[in-house]
N, C-alpha and C positions, 0 to 999 in steps of 0.2 A: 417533865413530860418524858413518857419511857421511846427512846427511839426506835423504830422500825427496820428488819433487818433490809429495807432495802433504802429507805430516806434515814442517810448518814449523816451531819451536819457538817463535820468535819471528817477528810479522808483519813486522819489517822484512827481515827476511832474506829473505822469500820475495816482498817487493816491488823487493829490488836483486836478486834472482836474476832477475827480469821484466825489469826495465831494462837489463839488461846485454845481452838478445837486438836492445835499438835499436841500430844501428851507430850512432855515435856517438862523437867524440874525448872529449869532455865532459859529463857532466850536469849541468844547468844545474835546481836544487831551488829553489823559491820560496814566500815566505809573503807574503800580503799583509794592510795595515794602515791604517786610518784613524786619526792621532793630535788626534784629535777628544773623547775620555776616556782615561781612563782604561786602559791595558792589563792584563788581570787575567789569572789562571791558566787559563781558558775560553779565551781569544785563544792562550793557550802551544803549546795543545796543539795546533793546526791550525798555528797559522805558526809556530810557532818548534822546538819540541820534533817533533814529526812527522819534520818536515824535517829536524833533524839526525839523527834515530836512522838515516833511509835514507843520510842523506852515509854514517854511521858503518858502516853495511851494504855500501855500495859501497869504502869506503876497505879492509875488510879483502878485498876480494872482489879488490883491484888497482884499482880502476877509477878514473877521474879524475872528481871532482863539485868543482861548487861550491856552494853556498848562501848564496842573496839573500833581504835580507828587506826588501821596496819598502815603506815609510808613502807612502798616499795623502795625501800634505799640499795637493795642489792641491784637493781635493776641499773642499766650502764648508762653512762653519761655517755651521750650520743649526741649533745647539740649545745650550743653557748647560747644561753638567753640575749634576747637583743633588752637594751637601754640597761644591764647593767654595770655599767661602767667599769669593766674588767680589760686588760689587755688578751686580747684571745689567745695570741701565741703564748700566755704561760699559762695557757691551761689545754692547747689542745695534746700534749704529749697525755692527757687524761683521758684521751677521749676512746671508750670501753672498757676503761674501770669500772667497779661498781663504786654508784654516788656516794655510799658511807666510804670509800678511799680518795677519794678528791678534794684538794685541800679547798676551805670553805673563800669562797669569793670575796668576805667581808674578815678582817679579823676582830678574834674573839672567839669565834666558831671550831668545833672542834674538825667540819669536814663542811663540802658542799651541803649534803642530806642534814646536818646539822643547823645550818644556817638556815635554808629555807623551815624546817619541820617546828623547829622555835620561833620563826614569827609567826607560824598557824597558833600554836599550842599557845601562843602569850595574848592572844586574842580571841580564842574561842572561849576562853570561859569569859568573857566580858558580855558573849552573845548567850550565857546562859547552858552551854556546853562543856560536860566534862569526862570526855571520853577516858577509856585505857588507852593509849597510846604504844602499839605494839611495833617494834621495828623486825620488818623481813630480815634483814641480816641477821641480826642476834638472832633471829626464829631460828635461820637455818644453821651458823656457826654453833649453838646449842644443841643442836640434832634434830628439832620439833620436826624437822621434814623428810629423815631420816628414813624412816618407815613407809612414807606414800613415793620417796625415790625410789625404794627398792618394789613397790607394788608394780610402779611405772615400767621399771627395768625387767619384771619377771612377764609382764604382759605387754612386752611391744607392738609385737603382732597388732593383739587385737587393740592399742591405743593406735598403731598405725591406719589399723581397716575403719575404726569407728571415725577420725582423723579423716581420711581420702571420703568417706561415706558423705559426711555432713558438710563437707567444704569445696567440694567436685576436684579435693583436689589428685595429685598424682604422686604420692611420697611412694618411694619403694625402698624397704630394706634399711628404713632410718630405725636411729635408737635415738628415742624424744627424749634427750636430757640434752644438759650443757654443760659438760664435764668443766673446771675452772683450771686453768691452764697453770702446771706447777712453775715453768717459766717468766709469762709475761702477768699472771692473775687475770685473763681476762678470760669471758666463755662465751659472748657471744661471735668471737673466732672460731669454736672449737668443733669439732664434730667426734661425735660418740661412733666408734668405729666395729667394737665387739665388745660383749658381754658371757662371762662366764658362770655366772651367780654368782660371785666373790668381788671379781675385779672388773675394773670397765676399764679396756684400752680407747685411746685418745689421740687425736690428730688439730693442733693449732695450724691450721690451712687455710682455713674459711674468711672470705675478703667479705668486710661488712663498707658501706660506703665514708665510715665516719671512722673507721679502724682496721687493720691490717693486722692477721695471723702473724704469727713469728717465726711460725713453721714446725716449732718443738713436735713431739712424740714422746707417748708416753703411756704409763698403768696407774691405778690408783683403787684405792677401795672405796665406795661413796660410801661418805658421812662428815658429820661437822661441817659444812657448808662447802666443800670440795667439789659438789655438785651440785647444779641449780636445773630448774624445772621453766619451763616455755611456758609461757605467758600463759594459754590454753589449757596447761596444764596446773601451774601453780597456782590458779585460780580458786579450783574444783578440791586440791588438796590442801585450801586452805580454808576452805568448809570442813575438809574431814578433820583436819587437826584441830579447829576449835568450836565444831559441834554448831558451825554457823545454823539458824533457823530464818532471820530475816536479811534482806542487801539489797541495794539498788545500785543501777548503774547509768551513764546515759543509751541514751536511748539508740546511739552509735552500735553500742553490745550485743542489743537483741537484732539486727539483721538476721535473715535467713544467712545458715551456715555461720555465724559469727562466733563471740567465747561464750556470750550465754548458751545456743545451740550445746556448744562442743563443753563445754561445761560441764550442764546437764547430764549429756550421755555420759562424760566419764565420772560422774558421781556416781551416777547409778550402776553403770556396768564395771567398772574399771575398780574404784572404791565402796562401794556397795552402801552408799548413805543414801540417808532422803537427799533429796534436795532443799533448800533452802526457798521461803516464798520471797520472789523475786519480782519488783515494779520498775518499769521503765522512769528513766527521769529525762524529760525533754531539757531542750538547753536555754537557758538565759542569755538573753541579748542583750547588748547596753550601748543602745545609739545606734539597733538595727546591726550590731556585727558580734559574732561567738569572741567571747572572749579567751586569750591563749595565754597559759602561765610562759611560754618559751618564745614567744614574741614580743613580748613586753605592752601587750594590750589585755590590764588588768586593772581590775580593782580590789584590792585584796580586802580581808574585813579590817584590821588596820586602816587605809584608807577611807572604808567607811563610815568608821570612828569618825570622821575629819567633818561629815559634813551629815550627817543624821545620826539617831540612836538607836542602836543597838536593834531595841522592838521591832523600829518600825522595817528590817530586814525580816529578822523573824514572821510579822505580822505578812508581809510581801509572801514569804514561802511558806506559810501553812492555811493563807486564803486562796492561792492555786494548787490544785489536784496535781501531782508529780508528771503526769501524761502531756501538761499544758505548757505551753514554749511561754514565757514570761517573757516580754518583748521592754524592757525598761526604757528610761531615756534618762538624764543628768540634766539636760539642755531645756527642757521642756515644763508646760504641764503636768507634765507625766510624773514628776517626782512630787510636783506640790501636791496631787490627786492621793497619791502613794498618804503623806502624810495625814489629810484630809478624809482619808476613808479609815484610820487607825484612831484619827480623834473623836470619827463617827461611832467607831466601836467600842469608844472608850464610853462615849455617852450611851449609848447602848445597856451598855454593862450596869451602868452608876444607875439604872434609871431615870436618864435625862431624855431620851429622846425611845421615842416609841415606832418601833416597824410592825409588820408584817410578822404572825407568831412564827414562821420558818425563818423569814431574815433574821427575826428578834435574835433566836437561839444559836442561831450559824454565828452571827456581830459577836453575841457574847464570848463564844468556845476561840472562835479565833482572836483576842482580845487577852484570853487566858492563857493559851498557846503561847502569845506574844511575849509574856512576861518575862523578864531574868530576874528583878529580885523579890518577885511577889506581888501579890496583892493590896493596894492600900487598902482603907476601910473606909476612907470619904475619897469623891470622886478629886483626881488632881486639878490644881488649876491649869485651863490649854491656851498655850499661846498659837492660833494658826503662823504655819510655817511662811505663808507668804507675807500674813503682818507682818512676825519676826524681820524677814528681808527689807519690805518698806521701813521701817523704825531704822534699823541699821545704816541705812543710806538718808532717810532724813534728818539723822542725829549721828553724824559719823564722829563729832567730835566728843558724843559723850561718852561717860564707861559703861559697861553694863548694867553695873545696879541703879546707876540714873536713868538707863535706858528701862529699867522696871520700874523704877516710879514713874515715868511719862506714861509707860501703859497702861500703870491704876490710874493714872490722873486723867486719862484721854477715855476710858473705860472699856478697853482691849484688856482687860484678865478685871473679873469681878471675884471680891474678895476681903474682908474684914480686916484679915491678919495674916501674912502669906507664914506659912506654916518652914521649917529649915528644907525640906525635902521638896515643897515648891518651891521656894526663891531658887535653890540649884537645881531644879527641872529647869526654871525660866530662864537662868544666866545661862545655861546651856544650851537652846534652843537660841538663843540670840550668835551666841559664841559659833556654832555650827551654823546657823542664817550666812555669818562675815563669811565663816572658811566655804561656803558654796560659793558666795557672790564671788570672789576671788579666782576658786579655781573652775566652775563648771557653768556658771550664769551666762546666760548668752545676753548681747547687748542690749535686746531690746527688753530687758530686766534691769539693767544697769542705768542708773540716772544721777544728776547731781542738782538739786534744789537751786534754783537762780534765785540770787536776793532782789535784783530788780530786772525788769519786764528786758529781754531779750533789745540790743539794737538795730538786728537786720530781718527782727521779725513781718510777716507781711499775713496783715486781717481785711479780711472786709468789713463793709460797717453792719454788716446783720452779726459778722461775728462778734465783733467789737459791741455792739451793742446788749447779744447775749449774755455777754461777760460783764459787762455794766450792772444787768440786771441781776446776776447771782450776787456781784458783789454787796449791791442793793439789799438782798434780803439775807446773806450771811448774815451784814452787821444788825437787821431790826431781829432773825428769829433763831430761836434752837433747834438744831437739827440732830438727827440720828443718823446713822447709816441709811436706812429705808426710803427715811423718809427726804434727806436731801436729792439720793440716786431720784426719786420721784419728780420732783423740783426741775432737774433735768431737761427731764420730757416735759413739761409742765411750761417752762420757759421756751424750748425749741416750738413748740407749738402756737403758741403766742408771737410768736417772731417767722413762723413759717421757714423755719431752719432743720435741716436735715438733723437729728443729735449728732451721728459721728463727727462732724463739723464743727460742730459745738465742742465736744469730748479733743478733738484733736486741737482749737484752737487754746482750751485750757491749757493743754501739755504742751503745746509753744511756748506759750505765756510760763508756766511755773519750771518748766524741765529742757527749754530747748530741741523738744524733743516732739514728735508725734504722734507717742505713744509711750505709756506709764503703767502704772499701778494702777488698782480700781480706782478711781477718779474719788467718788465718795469718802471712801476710808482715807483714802490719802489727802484730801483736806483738812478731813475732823483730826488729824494727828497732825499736820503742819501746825494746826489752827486757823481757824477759819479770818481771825482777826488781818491774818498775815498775809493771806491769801486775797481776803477783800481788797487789801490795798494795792495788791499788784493787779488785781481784775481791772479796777477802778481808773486805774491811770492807762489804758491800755489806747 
């Protein structure tokens, strides 16, 4: 079905449909990055993930893209991450270096910027992602910035008027560089004092809160990275120098007067380039708070590794619209829903389960999106992620490939002959089920099977009796899922029993507990044999 240019099913398709009216040999996609903390799944979704779903948009469309993902390493180390267990004092004698000169927190590493920018890069292609990886420093010690420093330097003026214009603010008489101080190596001390068209004199005076001037004076010729560009500035010049066409950022950039604003103008006016098309990305929340690479409340993709796969991130960020705050949880619903809507689109896809012809085609595109190593050809076998979790805790003592036979055997994964690429989907999913329950399950997820009936349990006799009666018809009938949940209400009725009541006194009885697992599922997998006989004695 030919899409409609205004019903998109997916937002990246109707952002390479736009890009593709720029005449243009190349699109040139970019994310950018400070390797200054921590990289966590908030940072993914603007620079990394965004970015590749349009490459992947324009690649089916024919078109030629690339995708760069620049770490600002020149940019100064200005703050000690918290939780990672570093002595601060030897490292603050670093602090206004730039991060590629900071020796690396961990050893092995060749710098700070090294250490963090290799645990991105050893983990985004796992999510399907394999950018250029451009490093700002090397940009600028190579000279790539060469050219739009000295554009900067011949048009102060007017970068200071467009400057004070768009940001209400009041600069007088600045020269917007950051000369790099021959003394101490640091620039954001420094202040650019005069310019000649040759040489730029230089003043180390400038008290930043997290570093102090040294005081030097001095001349220099900008090049080779001896001079750096203000944020506002290096931004916009690093459009002109790799012919950026698309980028996002958060949605923090685009305020009135912000660098997107000041950006803009100095593309156009200052460097004389298009501008690049540019979408806001709102921000991801995890458990209702922004997550911060330099406070140590993160979840980097690595971590995520630990307790879902891969997809189902992917899947999360290309079934919301970039504009949309992604409100997550770890704790909750909210992650099993997460999995539960990806196995929906899986069936979708295979032709298992039928929607609505817009949902149909939306499920499937985002499904495809999802993918890092392809497409199968027959639909995978799914294990839901919250059976995973029950099985793991009602069989904590066995391994995982017994925990897959109990699954075909209890009839939680239907299937002849598990193919090699399903049994390692399933031990996988099981594997990541443990490492959730461990680190992010909140209690009342966590349970431990009682082998027999609780001692200081307290029923009444309509409970007690209800439980009589399931135990009663466990051992005479077979039941499904459906049709036991029925049973249920079926007995509470007959007994004039509230069901919660009912539902709470089973989970006394089996769990010590008030509250469990779906009540059904979680029978037919104990066995229903097992379970008769603790009802029974109650």
């Amino acid at each position: 079905m030919e899409i409609s240019k205004i019903d998109y099913y997916v937002w990246a398709d109707k952002v390479a449909d736009q890009l593709k009216e720029k005449k243009v040999k190349k699109h040139i996609l970019h994310g950018m990055w400070t390797p200054s903390g921590f990289f966590h799944i908030g940072n993914s979704r603007a620079e990394l993930l965004i970015p590749s779903f349009v490459h992947q948009a324009l690649k089916d469309l024919g078109i030629s893209s690339e995708q760069n993902f620049i770490t600002d390493d020149f940019d100064d180390f200005d703050k000690i991450p918290e939780d990672l267990h570093v002595k601060k004092k030897d490292f603050e004698q670093y602090l206004g270096k730039p991060l590629r000169e900071v020796p690396s927190p961990i050893q092995g590493y060749d710098s700070w910027a090294d250490f963090f920018v290799k645990d991105v890069v050893s983990a985004a292609e796992k999510f399907g992602v394999k950018p250029n990886i451009i490093s700002s420093y090397d940009s600028y010690k190579k000279g790539l910035y060469d050219k739009a420093i000295k554009i900067v330097l011949d048009n102060s003026e007017k970068v200071i008027q467009i400057w004070n214009q768009i940001t209400k603010g009041n600069k007088q008489g600045m020269i917007p560089v950051m000369p790099v101080c021959e003394n101490c190596n640091k620039s954001a001390t420094t202040l650019a004092v005069s310019w000649d068209g040759k040489e730029l004199q230089y003043s180390c005076t400038h008290h930043r809160k997290y570093s102090q001037g040294c005081g030097h004076k001095g001349k220099l010729k900008p090049g080779k990275g001896n001079v750096k560009l203000p944020w506002r500035l290096h931004w916009p010049a690093t459009w002109f120098i790799y012919g950026t066409t698309f980028e996002t950022a958060g949605k923090d950039h685009f305020a009135a007067g912000g660098s997107v604003e000041t950006g803009q103008a100095f593309a156009r006016e200052i460097f004389k380039i298009e501008i690049p098309m540019q979408i806001p990305s709102e921000f991801l929340l995890v458990d209702n708070a922004k997550l911060s690479g330099s406070s140590g409340n993160v979840i980097s993709l690595n971590n995520w590794l630990e307790f879902a796969e891969p997809e189902l991130l992917r899947f999360m960020m290309i079934s919301y619209q970039p504009q949309t705050v992604i409100d997550f949880d770890l704790h909750s619903n909210k992650f099993f829903l997460l999995a539960d809507r990806y196995d929906e689109a899986e069936r979708v896809y295979y032709g298992n389960e039928n929607k609505d012809e817009k949902r149909q085609e939306q499920l499937k595109k985002y499904y495809i999106y999802s993918q890092v190593k392809g497409l199968q050809e027959k639909m995978p076998v799914q294990l839901n992620y919250s059976i995973a979790v029950m099985v793991v805790q009602v069989f904590p003592e066995k391994s995982l490939s017994e925990l897959v036979e109990i699954l075909s055997s209890k009839g939680w994964i239907h299937t002849k002959a598990l193919t090699h690429y399903n049994k390692e989907k399933l031990l996988r999913r099981l594997e990541l089920a443990k490492n959730w329950l461990k680190k992010y399950a909140p209690e009342d997820v966590k349970f431990e099977v009682q082998h027999h009936v609780p001692k200081d349990i307290e029923l009444n006799a309509k409970e007690k009796q209800a439980l009589h009666e399931i135990a009663k018809l466990l051992k005479e009938k077979e039941y499904d899922e459906k049709s036991l949940f029925n049973e249920f209400y079926e007995v509470s009725k007959q007994l004039d029993l509230n069901p919660p009541d009912l539902f709470k006194a089973a989970y006394r009885v089996l769990l010590n507990k008030e509250r469990g697992p779906k009540l059904a599922p979680f029978i037919l997998t104990l066995g229903k044999e097992k379970v008769a006989e603790l009802f029974e004695v109650v």
